[in-house]
Backbone as CSV, one residue per row, in Angstrom:
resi,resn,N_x,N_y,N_z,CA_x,CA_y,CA_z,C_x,C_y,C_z
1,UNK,50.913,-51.107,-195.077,52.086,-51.867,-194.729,53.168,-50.955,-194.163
2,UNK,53.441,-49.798,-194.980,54.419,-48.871,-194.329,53.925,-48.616,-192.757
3,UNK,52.813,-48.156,-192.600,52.583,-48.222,-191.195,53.037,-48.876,-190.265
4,UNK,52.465,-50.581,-190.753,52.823,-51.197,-189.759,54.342,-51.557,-189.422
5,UNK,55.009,-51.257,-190.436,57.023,-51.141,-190.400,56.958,-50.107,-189.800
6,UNK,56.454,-48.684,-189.456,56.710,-47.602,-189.079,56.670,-48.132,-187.393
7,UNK,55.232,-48.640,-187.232,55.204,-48.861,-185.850,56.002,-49.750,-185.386
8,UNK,56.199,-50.900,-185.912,57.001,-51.567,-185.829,58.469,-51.173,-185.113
9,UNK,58.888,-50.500,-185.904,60.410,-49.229,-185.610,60.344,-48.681,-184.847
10,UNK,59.170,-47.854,-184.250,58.694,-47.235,-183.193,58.916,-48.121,-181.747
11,UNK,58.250,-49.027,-182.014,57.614,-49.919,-180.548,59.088,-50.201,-180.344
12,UNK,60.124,-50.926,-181.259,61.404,-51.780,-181.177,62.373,-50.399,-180.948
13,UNK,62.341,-49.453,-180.705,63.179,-48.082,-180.414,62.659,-48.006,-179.276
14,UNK,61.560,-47.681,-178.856,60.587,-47.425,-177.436,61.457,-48.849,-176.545
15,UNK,61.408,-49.419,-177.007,61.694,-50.972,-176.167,63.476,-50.934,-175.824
16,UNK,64.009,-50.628,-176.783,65.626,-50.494,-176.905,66.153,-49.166,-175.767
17,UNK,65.087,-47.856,-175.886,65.394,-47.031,-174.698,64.757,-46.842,-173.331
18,UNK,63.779,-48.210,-173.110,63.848,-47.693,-171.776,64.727,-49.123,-171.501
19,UNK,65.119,-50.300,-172.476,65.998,-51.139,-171.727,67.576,-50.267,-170.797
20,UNK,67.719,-49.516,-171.939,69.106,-48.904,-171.504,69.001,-48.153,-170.056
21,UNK,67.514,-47.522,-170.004,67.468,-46.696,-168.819,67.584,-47.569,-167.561
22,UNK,67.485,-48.864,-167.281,67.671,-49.259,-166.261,69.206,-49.214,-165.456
23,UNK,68.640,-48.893,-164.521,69.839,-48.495,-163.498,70.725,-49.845,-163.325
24,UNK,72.029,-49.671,-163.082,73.272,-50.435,-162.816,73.915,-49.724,-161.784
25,UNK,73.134,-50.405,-160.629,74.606,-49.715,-159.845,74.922,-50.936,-158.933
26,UNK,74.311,-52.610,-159.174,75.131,-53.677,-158.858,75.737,-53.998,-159.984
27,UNK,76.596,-54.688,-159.660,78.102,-55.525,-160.586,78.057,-56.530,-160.296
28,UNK,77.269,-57.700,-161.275,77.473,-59.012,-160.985,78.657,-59.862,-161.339
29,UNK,79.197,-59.431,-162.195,81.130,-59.763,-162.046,81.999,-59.444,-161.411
30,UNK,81.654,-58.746,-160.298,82.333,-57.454,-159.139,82.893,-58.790,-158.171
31,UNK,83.944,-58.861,-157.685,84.145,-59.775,-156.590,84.280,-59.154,-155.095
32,UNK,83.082,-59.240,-155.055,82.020,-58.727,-153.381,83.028,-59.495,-152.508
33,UNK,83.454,-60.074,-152.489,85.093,-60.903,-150.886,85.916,-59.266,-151.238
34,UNK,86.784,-59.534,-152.376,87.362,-57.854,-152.375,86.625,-57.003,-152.155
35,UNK,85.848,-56.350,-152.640,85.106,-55.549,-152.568,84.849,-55.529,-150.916
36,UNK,84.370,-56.381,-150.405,84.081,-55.750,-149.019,85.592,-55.767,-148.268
37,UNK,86.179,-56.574,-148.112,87.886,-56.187,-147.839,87.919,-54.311,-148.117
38,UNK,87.911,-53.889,-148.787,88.622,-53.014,-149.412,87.234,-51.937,-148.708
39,UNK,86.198,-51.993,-148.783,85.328,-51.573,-148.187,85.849,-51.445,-146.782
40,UNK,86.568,-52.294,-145.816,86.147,-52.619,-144.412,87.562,-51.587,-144.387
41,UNK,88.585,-52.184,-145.151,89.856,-51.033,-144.991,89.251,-49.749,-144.954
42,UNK,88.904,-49.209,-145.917,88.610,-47.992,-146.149,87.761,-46.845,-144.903
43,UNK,86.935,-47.471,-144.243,85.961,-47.396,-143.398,87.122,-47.330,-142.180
44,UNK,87.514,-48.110,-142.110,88.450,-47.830,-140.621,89.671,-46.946,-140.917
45,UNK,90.243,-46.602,-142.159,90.473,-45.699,-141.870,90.117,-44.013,-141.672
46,UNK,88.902,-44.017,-142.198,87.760,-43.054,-141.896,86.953,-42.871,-140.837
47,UNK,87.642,-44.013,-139.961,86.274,-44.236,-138.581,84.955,-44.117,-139.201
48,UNK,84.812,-45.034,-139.958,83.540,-45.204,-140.632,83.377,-46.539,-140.064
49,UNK,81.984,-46.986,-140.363,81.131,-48.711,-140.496,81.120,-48.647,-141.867
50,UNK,80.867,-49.613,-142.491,80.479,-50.345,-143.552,79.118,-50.482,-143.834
51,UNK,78.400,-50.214,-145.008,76.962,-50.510,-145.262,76.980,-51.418,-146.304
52,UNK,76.205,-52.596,-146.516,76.136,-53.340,-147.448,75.183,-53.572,-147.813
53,UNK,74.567,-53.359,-148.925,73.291,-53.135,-149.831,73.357,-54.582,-150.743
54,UNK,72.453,-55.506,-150.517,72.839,-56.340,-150.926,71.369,-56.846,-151.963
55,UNK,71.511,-56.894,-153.288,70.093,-57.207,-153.504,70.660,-57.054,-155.758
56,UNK,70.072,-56.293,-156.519,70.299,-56.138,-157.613,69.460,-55.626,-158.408
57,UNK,70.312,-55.462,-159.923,69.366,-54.411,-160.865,68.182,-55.256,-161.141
58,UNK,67.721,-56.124,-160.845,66.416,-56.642,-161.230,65.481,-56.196,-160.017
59,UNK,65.751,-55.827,-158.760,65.244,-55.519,-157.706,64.536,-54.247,-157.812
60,UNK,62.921,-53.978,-157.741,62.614,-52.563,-158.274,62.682,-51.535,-156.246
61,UNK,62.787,-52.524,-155.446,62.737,-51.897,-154.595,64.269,-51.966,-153.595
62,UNK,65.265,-52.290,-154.310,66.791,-51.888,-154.481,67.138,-50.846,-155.017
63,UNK,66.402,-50.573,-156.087,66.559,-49.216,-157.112,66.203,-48.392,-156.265
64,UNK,64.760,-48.517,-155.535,64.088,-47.066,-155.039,64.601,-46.972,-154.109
65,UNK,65.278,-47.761,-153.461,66.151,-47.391,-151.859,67.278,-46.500,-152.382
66,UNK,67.846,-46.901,-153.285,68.919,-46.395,-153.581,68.410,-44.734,-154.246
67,UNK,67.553,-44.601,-154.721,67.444,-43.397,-155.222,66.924,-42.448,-154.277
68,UNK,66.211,-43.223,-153.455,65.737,-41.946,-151.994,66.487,-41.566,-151.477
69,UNK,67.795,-42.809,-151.073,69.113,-42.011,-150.258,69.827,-41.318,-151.150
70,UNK,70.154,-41.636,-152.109,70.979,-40.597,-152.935,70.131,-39.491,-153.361
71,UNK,68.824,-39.126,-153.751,68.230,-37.831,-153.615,68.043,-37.230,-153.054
72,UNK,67.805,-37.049,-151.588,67.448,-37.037,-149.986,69.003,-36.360,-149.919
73,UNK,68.963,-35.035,-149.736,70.107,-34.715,-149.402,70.359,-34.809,-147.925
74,UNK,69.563,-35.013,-147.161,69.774,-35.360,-145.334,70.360,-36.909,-145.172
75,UNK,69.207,-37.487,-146.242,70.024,-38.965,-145.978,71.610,-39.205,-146.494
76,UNK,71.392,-38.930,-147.595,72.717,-39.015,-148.330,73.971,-38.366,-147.369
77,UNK,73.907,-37.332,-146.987,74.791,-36.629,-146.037,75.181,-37.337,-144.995
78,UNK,74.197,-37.972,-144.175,74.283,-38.695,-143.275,74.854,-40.052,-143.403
79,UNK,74.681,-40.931,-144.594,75.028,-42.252,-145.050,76.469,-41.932,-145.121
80,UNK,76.771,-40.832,-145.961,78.228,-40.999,-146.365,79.504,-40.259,-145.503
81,UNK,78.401,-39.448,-144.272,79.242,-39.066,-143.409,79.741,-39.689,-142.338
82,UNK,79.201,-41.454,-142.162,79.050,-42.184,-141.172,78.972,-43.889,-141.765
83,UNK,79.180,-44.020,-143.075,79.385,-45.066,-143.706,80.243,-45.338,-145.046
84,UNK,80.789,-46.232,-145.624,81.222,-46.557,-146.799,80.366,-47.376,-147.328
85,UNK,80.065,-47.132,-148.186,78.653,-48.081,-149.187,79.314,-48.755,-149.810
86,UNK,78.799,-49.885,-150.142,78.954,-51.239,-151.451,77.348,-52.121,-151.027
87,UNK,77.362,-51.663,-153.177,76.250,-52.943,-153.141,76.737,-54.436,-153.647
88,UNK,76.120,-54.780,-152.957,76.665,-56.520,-153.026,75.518,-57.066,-153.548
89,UNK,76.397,-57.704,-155.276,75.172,-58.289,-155.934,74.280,-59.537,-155.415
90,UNK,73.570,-59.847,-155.517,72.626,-60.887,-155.555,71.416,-61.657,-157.141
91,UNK,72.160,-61.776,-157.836,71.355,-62.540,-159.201,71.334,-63.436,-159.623
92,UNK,70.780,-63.910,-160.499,70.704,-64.997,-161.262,72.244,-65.089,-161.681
93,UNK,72.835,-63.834,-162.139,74.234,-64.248,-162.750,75.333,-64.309,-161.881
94,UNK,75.055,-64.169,-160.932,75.837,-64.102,-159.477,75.120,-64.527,-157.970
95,UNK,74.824,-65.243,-157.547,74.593,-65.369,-156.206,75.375,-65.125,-154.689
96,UNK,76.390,-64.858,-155.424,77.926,-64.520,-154.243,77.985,-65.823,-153.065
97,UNK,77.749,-67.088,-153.312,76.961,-67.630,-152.144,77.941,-67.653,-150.869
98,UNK,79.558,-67.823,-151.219,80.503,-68.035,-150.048,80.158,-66.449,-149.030
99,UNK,80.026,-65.392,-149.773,80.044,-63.927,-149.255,78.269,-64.151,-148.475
100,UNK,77.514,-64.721,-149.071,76.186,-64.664,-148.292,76.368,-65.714,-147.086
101,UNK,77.168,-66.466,-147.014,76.959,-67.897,-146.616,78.094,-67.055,-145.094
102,UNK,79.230,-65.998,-145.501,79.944,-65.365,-144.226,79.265,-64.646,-143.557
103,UNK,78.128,-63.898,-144.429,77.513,-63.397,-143.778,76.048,-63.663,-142.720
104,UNK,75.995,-64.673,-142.964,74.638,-65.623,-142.003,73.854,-65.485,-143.059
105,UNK,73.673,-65.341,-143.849,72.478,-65.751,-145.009,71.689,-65.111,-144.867
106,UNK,72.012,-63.202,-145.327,71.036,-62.788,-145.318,69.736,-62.391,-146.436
107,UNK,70.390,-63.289,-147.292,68.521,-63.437,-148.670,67.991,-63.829,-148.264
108,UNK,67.546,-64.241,-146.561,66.728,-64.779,-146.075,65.690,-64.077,-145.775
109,UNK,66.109,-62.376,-146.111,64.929,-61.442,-145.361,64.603,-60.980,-146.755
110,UNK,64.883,-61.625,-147.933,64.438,-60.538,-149.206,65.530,-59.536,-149.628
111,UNK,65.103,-58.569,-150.587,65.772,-57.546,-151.083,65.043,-56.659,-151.102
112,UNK,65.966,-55.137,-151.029,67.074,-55.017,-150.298,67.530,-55.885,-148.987
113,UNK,68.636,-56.428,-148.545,69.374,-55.908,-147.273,69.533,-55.722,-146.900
114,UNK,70.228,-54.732,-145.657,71.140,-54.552,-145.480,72.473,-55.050,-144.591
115,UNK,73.193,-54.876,-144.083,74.638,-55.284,-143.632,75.458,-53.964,-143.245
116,UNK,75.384,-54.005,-141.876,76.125,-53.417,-141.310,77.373,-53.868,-140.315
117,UNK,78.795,-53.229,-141.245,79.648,-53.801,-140.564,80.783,-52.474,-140.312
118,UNK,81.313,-53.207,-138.999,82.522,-52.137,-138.421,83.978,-52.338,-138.754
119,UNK,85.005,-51.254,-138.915,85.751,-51.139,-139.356,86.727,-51.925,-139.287
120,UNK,86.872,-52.751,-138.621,87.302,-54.420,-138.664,86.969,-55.590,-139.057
121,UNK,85.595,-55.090,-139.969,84.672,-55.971,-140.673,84.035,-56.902,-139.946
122,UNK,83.599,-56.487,-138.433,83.291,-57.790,-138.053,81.269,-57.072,-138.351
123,UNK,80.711,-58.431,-138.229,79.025,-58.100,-138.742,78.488,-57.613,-137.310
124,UNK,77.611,-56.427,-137.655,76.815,-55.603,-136.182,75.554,-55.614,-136.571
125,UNK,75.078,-55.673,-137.258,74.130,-55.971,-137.779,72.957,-56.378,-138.740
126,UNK,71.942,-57.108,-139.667,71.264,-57.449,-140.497,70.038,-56.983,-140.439
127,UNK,69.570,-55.625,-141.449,68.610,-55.288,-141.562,67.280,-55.774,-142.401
128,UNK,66.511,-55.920,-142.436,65.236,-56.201,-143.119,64.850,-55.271,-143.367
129,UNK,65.155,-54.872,-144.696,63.993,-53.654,-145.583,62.627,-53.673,-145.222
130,UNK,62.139,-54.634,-144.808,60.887,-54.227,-144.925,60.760,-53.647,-143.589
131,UNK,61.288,-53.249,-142.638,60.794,-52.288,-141.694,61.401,-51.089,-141.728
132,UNK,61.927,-50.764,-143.135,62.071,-49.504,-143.547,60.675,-49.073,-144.494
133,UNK,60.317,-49.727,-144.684,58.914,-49.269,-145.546,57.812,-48.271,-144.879
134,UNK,57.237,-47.765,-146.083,55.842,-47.063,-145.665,55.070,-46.977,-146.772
135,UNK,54.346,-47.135,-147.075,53.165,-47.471,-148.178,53.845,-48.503,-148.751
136,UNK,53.744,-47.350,-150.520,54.345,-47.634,-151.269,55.824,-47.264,-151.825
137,UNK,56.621,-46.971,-150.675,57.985,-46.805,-150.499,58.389,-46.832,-149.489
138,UNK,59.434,-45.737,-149.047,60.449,-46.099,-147.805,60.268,-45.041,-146.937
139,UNK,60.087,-44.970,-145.929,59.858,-43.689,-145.001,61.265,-43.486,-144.520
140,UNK,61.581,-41.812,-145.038,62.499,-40.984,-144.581,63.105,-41.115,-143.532
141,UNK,62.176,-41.117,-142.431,62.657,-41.005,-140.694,63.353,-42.690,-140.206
142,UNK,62.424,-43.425,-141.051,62.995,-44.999,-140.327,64.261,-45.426,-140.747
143,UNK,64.570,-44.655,-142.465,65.503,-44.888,-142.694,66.747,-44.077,-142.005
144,UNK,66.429,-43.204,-141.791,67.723,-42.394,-140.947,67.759,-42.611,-139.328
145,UNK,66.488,-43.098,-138.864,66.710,-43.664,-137.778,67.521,-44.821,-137.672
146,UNK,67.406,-45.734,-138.928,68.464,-46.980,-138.750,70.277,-46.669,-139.196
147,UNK,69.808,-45.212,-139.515,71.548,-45.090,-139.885,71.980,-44.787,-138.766
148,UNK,71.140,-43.982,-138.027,71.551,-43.349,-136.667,72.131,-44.973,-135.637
149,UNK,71.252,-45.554,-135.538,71.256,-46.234,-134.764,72.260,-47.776,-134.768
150,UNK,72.559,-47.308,-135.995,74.130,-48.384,-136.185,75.645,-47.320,-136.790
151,UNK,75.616,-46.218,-136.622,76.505,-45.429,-137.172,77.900,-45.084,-135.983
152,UNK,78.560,-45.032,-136.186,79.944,-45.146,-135.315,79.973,-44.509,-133.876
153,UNK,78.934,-43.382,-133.762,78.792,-42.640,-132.686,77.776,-43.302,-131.581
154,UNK,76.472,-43.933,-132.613,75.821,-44.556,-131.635,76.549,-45.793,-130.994
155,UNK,77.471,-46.558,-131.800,78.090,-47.664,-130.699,79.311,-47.096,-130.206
156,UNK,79.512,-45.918,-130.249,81.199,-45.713,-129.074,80.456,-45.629,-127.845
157,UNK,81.204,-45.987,-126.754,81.167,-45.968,-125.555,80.889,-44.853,-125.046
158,UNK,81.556,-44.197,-125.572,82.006,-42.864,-125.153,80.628,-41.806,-125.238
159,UNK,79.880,-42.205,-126.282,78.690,-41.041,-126.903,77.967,-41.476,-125.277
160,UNK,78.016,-42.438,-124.068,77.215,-42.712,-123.435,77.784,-42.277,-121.856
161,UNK,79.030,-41.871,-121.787,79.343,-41.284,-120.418,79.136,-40.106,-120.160
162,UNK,78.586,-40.039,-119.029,78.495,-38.760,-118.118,79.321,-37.562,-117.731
163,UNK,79.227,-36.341,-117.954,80.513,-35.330,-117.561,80.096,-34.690,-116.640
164,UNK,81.175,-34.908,-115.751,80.953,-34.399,-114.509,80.780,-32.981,-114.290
């Protein structure tokens, strides 16, 4: 009998620490309208775009996006040298629907997201994670190819004239 109380204690401790280990880095009480306001300020005054990660902690392939760019010291460098991040929840305890509903409805492509917007907040573009994929995760290059390719330099005018 002691055993089975022992294991018992065991399994219900085992269970209690990897609940805690799950990552939080959406806020489903977070009010994502401010939040991106304050996002879109921030960004223009940085001559930054806006990135919007939109998806949640129940999402296992929200988590791993998020941990490749933040481990990835090329990506990470690059994201935050050329964007302001916010993740914008999406859950059961939050659906944000007016904030999905401004944005053209993008849970239409799944989770992750993304949302790319310019420093006037107006929307430039809606990404589909899944053509950031490769196997069984996210390939390095596609993802920094899509930062490249919506990041403040690729849409100035300017990165595209000729010097005489």
């Amino acid at each position: 009998m002691k055993k089975l109380i022992l294991t018992a204690l065991i399994f219900s401790f085992a269970l209690g620490v990897k609940a805690q280990d799950k990552p939080h880095i959406y806020n489903p009480s977070a009010d994502a309208k401010a939040e991106i306001t304050a996002a879109v300020k921030q960004a223009s005054k940085a001559h930054k775009n806006v990135l919007l990660q939109i998806g949640g902690n129940w999402c296992s392939w929200c988590i791993r996006f998020n941990n490749q760019v933040t481990s990835d010291t090329t990506l990470n460098k690059y994201l935050n040298d050329n964007y302001v991040i916010l993740h914008v929840n999406y859950s059961q305890e939050n659906t944000n629907d007016a904030v999905m509903t401004s944005l053209g409805y993008p849970q239409r492509f799944g989770f992750p997201v993304f949302i790319v917007l310019d420093g006037n907040g107006n929307r430039l573009h809606t990404q589909n994670s899944e053509y950031l994929e490769e196997g069984k995760g996210y390939s390095k290059d596609k993802i920094l190819e899509f930062f490249k390719g919506w990041s403040p330099t690729a849409l100035d005018p300017k990165s595209y004239t000729k010097t005489k």
